[in-house]
VOGU-3710 file (C-alpha; in Angstrom, 3 decimals, decimal comma):
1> xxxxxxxxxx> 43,411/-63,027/80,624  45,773/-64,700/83,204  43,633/-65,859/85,168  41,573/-67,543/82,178  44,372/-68,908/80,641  45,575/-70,014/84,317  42,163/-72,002/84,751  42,092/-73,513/81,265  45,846/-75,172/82,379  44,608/-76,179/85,269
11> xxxxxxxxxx> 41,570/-77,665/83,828  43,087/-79,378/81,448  45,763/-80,742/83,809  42,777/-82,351/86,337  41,243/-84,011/83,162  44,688/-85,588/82,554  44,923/-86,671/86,065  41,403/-87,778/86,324  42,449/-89,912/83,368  45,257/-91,332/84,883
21> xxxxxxxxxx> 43,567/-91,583/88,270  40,743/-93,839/86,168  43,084/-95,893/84,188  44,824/-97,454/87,911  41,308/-97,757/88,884  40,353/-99,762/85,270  43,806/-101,781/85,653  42,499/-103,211/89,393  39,160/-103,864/87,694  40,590/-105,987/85,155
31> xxxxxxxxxx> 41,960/-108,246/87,353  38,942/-108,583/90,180  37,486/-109,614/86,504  39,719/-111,983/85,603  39,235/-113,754/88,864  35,606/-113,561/88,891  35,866/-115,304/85,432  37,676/-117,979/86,521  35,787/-118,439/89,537  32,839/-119,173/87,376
41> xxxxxxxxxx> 34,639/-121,261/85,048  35,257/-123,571/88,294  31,578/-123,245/89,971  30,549/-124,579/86,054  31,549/-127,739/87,075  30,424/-127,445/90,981  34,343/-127,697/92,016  37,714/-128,939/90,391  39,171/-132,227/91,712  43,211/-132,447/92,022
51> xxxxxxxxxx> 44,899/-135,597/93,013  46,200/-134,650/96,837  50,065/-134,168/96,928  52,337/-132,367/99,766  51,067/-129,190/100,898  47,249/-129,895/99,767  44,866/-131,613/102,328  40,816/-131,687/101,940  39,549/-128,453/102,914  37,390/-128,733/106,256
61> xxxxxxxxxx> 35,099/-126,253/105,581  33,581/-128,144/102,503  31,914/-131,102/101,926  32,285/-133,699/100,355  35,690/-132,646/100,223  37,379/-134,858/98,385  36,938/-138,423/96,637  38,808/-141,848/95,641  39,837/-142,343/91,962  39,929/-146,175/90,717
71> xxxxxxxxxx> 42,841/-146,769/92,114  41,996/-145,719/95,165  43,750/-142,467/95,172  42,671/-139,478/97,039  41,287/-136,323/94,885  40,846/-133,257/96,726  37,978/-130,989/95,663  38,874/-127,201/94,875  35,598/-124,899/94,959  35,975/-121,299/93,697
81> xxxxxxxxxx> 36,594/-119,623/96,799  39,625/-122,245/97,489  40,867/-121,779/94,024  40,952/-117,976/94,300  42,356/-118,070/97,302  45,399/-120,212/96,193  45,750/-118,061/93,038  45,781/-115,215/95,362  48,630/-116,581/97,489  50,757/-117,475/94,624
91> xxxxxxxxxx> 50,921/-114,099/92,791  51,235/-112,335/96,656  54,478/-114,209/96,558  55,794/-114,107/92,947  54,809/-110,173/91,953  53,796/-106,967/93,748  50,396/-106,972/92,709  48,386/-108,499/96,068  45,161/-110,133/95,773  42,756/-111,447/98,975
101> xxxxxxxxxx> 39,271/-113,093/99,314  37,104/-112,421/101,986  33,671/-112,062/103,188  32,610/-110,606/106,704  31,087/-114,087/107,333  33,281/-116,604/106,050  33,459/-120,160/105,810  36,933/-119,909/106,651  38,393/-118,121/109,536  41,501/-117,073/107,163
111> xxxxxxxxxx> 39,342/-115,186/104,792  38,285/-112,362/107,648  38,654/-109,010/106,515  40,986/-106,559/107,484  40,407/-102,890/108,014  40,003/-101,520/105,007  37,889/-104,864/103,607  35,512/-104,582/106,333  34,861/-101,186/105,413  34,509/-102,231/101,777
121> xxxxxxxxxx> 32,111/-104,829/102,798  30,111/-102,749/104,709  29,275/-100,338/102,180  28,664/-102,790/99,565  25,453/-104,036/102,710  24,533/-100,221/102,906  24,479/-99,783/99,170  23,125/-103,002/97,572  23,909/-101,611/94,208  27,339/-100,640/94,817
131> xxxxxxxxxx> 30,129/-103,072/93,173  33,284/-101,315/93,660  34,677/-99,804/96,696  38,662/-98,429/96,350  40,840/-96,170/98,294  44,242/-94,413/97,053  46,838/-94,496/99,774  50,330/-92,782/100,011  53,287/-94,228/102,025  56,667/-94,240/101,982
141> xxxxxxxxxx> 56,900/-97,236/99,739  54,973/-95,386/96,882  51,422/-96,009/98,025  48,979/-97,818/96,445  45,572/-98,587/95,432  43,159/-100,809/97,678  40,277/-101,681/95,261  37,583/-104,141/96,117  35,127/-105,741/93,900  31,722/-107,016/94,978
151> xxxxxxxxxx> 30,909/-110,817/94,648  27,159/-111,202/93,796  25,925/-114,528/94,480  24,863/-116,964/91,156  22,859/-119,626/91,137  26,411/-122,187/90,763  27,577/-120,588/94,382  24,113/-122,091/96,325  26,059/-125,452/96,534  28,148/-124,078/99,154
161> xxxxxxxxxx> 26,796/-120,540/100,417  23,014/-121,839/100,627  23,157/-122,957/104,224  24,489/-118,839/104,900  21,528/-118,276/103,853  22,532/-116,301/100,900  20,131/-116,054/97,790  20,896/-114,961/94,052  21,813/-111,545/93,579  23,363/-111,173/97,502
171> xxxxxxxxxx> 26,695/-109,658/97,825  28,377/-112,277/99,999  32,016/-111,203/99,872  34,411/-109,828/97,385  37,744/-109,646/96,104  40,424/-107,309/96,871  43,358/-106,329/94,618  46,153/-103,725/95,516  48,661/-102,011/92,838  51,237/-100,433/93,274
181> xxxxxxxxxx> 51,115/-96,515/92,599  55,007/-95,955/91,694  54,156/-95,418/87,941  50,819/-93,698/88,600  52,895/-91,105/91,110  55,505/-90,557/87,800  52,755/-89,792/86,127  50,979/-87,271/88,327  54,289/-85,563/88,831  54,897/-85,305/85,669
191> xxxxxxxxxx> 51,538/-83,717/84,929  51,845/-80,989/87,956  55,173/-79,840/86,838  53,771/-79,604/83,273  51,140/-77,752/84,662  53,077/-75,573/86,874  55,525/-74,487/83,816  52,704/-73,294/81,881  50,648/-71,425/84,825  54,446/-70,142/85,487
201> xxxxxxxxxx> 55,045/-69,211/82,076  51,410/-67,805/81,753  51,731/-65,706/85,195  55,662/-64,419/83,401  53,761/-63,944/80,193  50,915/-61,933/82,039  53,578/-60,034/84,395  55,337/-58,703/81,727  52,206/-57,732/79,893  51,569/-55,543/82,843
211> xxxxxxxxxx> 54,657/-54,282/82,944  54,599/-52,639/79,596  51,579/-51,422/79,847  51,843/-49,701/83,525  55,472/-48,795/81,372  53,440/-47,354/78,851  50,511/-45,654/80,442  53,699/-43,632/82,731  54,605/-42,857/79,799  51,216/-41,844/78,340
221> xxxxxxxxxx> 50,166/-39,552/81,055  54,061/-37,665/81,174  52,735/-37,062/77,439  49,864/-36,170/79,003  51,005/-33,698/81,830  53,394/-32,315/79,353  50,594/-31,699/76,865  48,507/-30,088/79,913  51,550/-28,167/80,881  52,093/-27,090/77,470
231> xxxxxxxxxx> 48,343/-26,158/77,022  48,509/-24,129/80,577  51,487/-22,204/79,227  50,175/-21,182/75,720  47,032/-20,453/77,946  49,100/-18,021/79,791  50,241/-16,732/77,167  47,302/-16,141/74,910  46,284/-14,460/78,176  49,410/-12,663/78,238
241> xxxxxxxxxx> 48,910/-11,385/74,672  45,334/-10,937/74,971  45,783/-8,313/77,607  49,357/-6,894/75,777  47,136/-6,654/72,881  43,782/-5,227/74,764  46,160/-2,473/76,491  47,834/-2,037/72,967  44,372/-1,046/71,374  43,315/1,059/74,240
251> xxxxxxxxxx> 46,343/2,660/73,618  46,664/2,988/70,061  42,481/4,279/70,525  43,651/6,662/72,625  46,240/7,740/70,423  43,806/8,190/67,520  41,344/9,880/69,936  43,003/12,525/70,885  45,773/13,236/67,966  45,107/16,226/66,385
261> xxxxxxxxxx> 46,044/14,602/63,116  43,214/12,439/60,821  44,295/9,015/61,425  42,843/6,465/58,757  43,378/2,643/57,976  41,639/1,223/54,973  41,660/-2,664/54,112  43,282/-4,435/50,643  39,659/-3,704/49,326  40,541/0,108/49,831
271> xxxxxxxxxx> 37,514/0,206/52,476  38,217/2,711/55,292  38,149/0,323/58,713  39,439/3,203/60,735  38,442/6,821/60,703  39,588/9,011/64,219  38,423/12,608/65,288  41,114/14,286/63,881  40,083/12,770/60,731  36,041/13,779/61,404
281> xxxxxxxxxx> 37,415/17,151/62,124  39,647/17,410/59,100  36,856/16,015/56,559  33,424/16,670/58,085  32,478/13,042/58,080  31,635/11,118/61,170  33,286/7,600/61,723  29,796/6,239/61,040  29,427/7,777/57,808  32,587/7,312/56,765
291> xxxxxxxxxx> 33,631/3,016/57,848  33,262/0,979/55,310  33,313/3,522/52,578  35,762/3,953/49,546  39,047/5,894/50,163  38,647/7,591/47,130  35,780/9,654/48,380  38,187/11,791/49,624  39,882/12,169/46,687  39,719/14,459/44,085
301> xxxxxxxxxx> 38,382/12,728/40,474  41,683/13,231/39,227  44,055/11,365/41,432  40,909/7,957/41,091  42,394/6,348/38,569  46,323/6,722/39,492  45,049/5,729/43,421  43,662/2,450/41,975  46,648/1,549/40,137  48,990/2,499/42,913
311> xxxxxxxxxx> 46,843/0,665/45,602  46,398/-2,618/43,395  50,327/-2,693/43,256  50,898/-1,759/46,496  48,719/-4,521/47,972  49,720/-7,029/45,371  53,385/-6,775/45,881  55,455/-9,076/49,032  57,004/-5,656/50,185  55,596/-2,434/51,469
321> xxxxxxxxxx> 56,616/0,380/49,396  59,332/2,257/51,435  58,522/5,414/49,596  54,952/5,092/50,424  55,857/5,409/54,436  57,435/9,178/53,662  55,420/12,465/54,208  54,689/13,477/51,299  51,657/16,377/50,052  48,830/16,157/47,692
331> xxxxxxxxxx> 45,258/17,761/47,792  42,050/16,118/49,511  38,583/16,687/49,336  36,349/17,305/52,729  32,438/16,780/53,070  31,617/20,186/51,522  33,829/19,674/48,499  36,697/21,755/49,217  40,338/20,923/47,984  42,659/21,670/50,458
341> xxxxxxxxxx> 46,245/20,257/50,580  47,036/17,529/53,137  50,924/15,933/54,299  50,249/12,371/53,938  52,381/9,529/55,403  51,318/5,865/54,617  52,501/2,830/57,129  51,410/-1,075/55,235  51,062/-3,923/57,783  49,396/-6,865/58,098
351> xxxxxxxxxx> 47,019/-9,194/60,299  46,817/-13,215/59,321  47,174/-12,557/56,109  45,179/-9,787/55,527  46,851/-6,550/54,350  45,872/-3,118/55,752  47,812/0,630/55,339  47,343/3,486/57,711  47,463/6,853/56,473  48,125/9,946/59,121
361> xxxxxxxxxx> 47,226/13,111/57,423  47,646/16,335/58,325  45,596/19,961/57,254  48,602/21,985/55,903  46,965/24,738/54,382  48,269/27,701/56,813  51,492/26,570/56,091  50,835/26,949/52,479  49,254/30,199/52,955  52,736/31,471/55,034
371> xxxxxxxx> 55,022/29,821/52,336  53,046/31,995/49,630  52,787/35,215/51,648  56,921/34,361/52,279  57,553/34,023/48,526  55,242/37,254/47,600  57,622/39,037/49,712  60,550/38,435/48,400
//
């Protein structure tokens, strides 16, 4: 997104100095133009005449250079290339704005090009349809702009150029103008640091961006790592309980196995889930015959109803019944139908939400027969 940004800027900044690059170019046009218009308004009339005065002698490299008025006073004649060479000299000396004619073959020795002219020149021969030829150069002084326009020969410039051997439509010299670059420089400089705020500001912009977010992804993976570490742990520790709770059931299995006592646990449906040796040994029933079945079956019909009522309570109430987890005795029924008095303790618990009770019950009908032989006795 920098970077884009970044290029639009810069973009935008070389149209702005292409535009101001073009306009110093268009301002040294307009005034090769101005002088090629009034070079034609003179070569309209084939040459100007001016009455001679100090400082102005016939030009030698004309003819019919000048002529007598009626009274016999001299008037010089003033062809284009004179006149723009005259206008050229006065505004070389009265602004900063330089102007020069020239040709590489000139009438007059004065008019020979310089360096960069002759290299002008030359390209306009090389490249007959070329008409401008400019160069931007710096210096200490500001710099400027060397721009030379193309003159094409027209039929009015025959009267002097024909014996060059020049024909319509030939290049035969041009006209050079130089500006200074001192406002054109502002302007650049101007632009640049313009430009080089807003890439600045971009790049700060874009930097900062990428500070909050590296900010801000540390501190999305520490979330992260402390989620993983926190997952890890529990992972331990479900692993932990996993195997507390395996070795817990192996245990309390082994407990059931081998207690001599019938060991029960029946869900809040009063569905036996549980059912040990002791019990199969107390009862007659195998575990198979016996999970899933009603605890009631070993029962007597007489204690159904009360059971039921006393179970429904039991399970629907918040608290275990304390007196429920005491040994107490009542008479159960075993596969053959035989009532025989068991000690029954109850113990209520409960797994995610679902309530269970575990009953450990224990054959006490020797003792019964030893407290009745005691009481005969006595």
């Amino acid at each position: 997104v920098v970077v884009g940004i970044s290029w639009v800027i810069s973009s935008y900044s070389e149209r702005h100095l292409s535009l101001a690059h073009q306009a110093v170019v268009n301002e040294a046009a307009a005034h090769f133009n101005n002088m090629v218009i009034a070079r034609r308004w003179n070569a309209k009339f084939g040459g100007i005449f001016v009455k001679k005065r100090a400082g102005i002698e016939p030009n030698p490299y004309l003819k019919e250079n000048h002529i007598l008025d009626s009274n016999q006073e001299m008037l010089i004649k003033i062809n284009p290339a004179w006149m723009t060479r005259q206008i050229s000299e006065l505004a070389n000396q009265t602004g900063r704005y330089y102007y020069r004619i020239t040709s590489l073959k000139p009438l007059n020795p004065d008019n020979q090009p310089d360096l960069f002219e002759t290299e002008a020149l030359e390209s306009f021969e090389k490249n007959p349809k070329q008409r401008t030829y400019y160069r931007f150069e710096q210096d200490q002084q500001g710099g400027r702009l060397n721009y030379m326009g193309a003159l094409v020969t027209e039929k009015s410039c025959l009267n002097c150029h024909r014996s060059q051997g020049y024909q319509v439509g030939d290049i035969r010299g041009g006209i050079r103008v130089s500006l200074p670059l001192e406002l054109y420089n502002q302007e650049v400089a101007v632009i640049l640091e313009k430009r080089n705020l807003f890439i600045g500001f971009t790049v700060l912009i874009g930097l900062l961006a990428m500070i909050a977010f590296h900010l801000y992804m540390n501190r999305l993976l520490r979330v992260e790592n402390a989620l993983a570490l926190a997952r890890d742990n529990l992972e331990e520790k479900v692993i932990e309980r996993t195997q507390a709770l395996k070795k817990s059931q192996a245990r309390f299995k082994a407990v059931t196995k081998t207690a001599q006592d019938g060991i029960i646990t029946v869900d809040q449906s009063g569905c036996i889930t549980l059912w040990n040796d002791g019990a199969v040994n107390m009862f007659g029933y195998s575990a198979d015959e016996m999970v899933g079945e009603q605890l009631t079956r070993l029962m007597p019909a007489r204690y159904h109803q009360p059971h039921h009522s006393a179970f429904d309570d039991h399970m629907d109430t918040d608290q275990q019944n304390a007196s429920l987890k005491m040994g107490f005795e009542v008479e159960a029924v075993d596969q053959k139908g035989r009532e025989f008095p068991i000690e029954l303790s109850l113990s209520g618990w409960e797994v995610e939400g679902e309530r269970f009770v575990t009953a450990i019950m224990r054959d006490i009908s020797e003792r019964r027969a030893v407290e009745a032989a005691v009481s005969r006795s006595h």
